[in-house]
N, C-alpha and C positions, 0 to 999 in steps of 0.2 A: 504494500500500500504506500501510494507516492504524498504529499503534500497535494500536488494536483489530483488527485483521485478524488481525496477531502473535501478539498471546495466545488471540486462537481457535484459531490454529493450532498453538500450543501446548497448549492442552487437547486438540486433537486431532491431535496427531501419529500416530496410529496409523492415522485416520480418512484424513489426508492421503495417508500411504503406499498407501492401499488406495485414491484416489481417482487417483492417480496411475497406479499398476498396473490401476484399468478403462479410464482413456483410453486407455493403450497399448493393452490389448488391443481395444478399441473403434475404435483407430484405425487395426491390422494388420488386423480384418474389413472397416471399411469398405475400407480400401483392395484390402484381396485383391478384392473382390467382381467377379465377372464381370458383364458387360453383359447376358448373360441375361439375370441376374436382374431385369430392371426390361421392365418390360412398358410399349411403348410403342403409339399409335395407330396402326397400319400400314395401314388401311382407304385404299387407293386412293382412294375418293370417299367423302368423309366427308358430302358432302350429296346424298342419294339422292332427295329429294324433289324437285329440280332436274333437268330435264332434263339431255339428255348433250350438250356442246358441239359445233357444229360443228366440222370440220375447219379454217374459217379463225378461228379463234379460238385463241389460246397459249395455254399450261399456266397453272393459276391459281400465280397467287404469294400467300403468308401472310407476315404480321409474324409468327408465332407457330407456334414450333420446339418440339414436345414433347422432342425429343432433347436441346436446345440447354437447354431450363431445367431437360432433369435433368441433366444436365452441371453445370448452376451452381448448383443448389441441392446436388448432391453436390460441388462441390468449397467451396465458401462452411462447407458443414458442416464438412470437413477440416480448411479454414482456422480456424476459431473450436476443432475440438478441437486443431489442436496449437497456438495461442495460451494455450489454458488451459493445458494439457499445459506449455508452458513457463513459465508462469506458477509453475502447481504446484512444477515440479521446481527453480525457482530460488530460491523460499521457503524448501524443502525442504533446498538446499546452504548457503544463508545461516545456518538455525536451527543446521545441524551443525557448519559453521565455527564459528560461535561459541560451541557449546556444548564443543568439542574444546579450546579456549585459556581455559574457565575454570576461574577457583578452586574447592577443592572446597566453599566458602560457597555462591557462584552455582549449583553442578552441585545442592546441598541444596533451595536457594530453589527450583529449580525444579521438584526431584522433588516437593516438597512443595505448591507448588501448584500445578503444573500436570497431576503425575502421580497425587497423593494426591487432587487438587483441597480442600484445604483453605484455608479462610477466610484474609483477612488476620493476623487476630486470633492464633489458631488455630498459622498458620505463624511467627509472632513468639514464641509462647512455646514451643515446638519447637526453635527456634532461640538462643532466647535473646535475640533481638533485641526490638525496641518495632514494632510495625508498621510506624512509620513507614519506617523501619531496611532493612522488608523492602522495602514498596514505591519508596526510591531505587532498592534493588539493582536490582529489576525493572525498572525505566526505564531503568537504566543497560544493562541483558541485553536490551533490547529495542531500546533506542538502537542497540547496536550489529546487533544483526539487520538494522535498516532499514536500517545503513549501509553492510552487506555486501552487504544486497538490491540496493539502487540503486548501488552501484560494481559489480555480476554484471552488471547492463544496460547499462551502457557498453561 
């Protein structure tokens, strides 16, 4: 997780919330899904143009399991959405920890530019601060996001 990741996901907390709430529900359907639903090759002799074996000949064996690689391309899928899925949701408890323990400057800074999306410029004389002023604070609101992010993974 970069600095820039952060304050996309701060411009888009809303966006986040609602990307989160599709993986779940993306990932109660695939899970729910019956085996029905997947249509597999069940043809006895898939090569009809081949004569039919004798009897002293054994049952042909395949490397290649239509079952077996939808088994692993649906569970590989599951794997990667709930890696994101907790990706999301740990970004998502880091921004709120620390938007819960700030001052009400920092809770300002933020509405202003991440919920107004107004300019640096913009958000300093709003504030009363020099931009520059703003953008410590925001390193500083951001610093600590990333530090709650990676102490949540531990």
């Amino acid at each position: 997780m970069s600095p820039k990741e952060i304050r996309y996901y701060l411009h888009n907390l809303d966006g986040l919330k609602q990307e989160i709430a599709d993986i779940e529900a993306d990932l109660g359907q695939y899970r729910a899904m019956s085996t029905d639903n997947f249509r597999v090759n069940s043809d006895p002799d898939p090569y009809k143009d081949k004569p039919e074996p004798d009897e002293s000949q054994h049952s042909k064996h395949s490397d290649h399991s239509s079952v077996e690689s939808l088994v692993v391309s649906r569970v590989t899928f599951i794997e990667r959405l709930e890696k994101e899925l907790f990706t999301k949701k740990t970004v998502m408890s880091a921004i709120k920890c620390v938007m819960f323990y700030m001052s009400p400057t920092e809770q300002r800074l933020i509405y202003l530019r991440y919920t107004k999306h107004f300019g640096w410029v913009k958000t300093g004389r709003e504030m009363s601060y020099t931009d520059i002023n703003c953008k410590k604070i925001d390193w500083k609101i951001v610093n600590d996001i990333l530090n709650t992010y990676h102490k949540r993974l531990k």
